[in-house]
C-alpha positions in Angstrom: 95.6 81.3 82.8 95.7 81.8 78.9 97.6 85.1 77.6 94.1 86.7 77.0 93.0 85.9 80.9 96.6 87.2 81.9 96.3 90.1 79.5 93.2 91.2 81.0 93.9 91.0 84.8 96.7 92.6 84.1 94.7 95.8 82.5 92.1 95.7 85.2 94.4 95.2 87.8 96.8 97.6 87.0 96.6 100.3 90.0 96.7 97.2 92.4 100.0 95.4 90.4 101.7 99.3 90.8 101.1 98.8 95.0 102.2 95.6 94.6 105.7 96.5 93.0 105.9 99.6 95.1 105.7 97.5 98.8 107.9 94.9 97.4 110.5 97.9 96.9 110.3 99.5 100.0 110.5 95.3 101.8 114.0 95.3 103.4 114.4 91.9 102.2 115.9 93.1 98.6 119.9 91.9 98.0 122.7 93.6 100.5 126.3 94.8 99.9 129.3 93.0 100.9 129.1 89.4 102.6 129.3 86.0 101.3 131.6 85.0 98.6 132.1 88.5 97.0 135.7 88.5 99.3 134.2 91.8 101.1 132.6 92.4 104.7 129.0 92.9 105.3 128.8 96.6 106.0 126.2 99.0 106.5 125.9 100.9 103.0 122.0 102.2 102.6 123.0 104.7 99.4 124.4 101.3 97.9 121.2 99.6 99.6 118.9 101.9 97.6 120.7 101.9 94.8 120.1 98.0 93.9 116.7 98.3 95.2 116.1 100.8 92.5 117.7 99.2 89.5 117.1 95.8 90.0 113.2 94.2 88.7 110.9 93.2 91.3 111.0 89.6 90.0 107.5 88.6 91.2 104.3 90.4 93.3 101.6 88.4 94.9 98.4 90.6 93.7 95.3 89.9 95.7 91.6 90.3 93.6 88.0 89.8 94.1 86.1 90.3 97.3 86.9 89.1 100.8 85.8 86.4 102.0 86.5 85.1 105.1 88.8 87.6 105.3 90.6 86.2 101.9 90.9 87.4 98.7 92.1 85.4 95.6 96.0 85.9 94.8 97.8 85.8 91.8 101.4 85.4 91.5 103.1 87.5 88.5 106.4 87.0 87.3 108.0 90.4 86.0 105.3 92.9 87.4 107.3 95.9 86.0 107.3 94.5 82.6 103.5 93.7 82.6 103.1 97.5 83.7 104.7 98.6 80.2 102.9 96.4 78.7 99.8 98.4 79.8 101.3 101.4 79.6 102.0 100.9 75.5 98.8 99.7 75.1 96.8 102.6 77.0 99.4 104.8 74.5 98.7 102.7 71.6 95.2 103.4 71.5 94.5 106.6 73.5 92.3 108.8 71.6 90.4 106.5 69.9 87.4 104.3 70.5 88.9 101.8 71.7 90.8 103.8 74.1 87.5 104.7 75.0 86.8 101.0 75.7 89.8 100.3 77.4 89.5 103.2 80.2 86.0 101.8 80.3 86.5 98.3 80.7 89.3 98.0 82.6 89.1 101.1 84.9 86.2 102.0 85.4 84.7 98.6 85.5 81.9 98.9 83.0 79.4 96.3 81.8 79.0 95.8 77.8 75.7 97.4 78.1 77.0 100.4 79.5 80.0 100.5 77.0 77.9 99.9 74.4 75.4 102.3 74.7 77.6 105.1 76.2 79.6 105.0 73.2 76.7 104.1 70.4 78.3 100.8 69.1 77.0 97.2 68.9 77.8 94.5 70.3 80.1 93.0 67.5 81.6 95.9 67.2 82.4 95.7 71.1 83.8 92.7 71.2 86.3 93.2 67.8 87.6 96.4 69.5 88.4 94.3 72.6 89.9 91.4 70.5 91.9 94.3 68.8 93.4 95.9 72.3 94.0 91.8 73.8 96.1 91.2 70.2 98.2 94.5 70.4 98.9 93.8 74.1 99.3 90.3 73.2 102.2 91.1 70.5 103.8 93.7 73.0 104.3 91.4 75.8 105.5 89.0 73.2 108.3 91.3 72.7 109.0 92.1 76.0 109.8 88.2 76.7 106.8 88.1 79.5 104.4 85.0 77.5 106.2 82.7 74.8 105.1 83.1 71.9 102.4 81.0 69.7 103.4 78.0 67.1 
């Protein structure tokens, strides 16, 4: 995927990457206390348990998209889900009470066509499509600063 395809799904995926990062929290399968090579016993601790489990990143989510078929969907693995989700969040802030705010809440969460963007908020098409080059740049530079896409040469 380019940054602009990952920048998108990650906007209009963003309810499903929050599930995601939510079941991969409550998955028993996150580190343990004690054992190996840190010279301690493996014991039973489940306030330590939690504890890691909340301050540690989800390091990847599988996020599943499109319809069903066969009883499949598509599935796309992102790396540092809780970083992506600030990266949506800043942007939503960024822009929130403006047209392209508009646009975003539009596009992304409600699913709306140009068409229906366009004429629901009286602007042309150019005019779209700069206001959605503008939101995939900001989001662009803030996930460049958040170290989740390398930046361009």
């Amino acid at each position: 995927m380019t940054n602009k395809e990952l920048i998108e799904f990650v906007l209009s995926n963003e309810s499903e990457i929050r599930k995601a990062v939510f079941e991969r929290r409550q998955d028993g399968c996150l580190p343990k206390t004690g054992g190996g090579s840190s010279g301690h016993c493996r014991i039973s601790d489940p306030t330590a348990q939690n504890a890691i489990r909340n301050v540690l990143d989800v390091p990847t989510v599988v996020v599943e998209y499109g319809p069903a078929i066969c009883g499949r969907r598509n599935s796309v693995t992102l790396r540092h889900p809780e970083r992506w989700l600030k990266v949506a969040e800043y942007t939503r802030e960024y822009f929130a009470g403006s047209v392209s705010g508009r646009i975003m809440v539009m596009r992304y969460r409600e699913n709306k066509t140009r068409q229906e963007i366009c004429s629901a908020l009286k602007i042309n098409k150019p005019r779209f499509f700069t206001m959605l080059s503008n939101i995939c740049k900001f989001a662009e530079g803030v996930a460049i600063g958040m170290g989740v896409i390398a930046p361009r040469h």
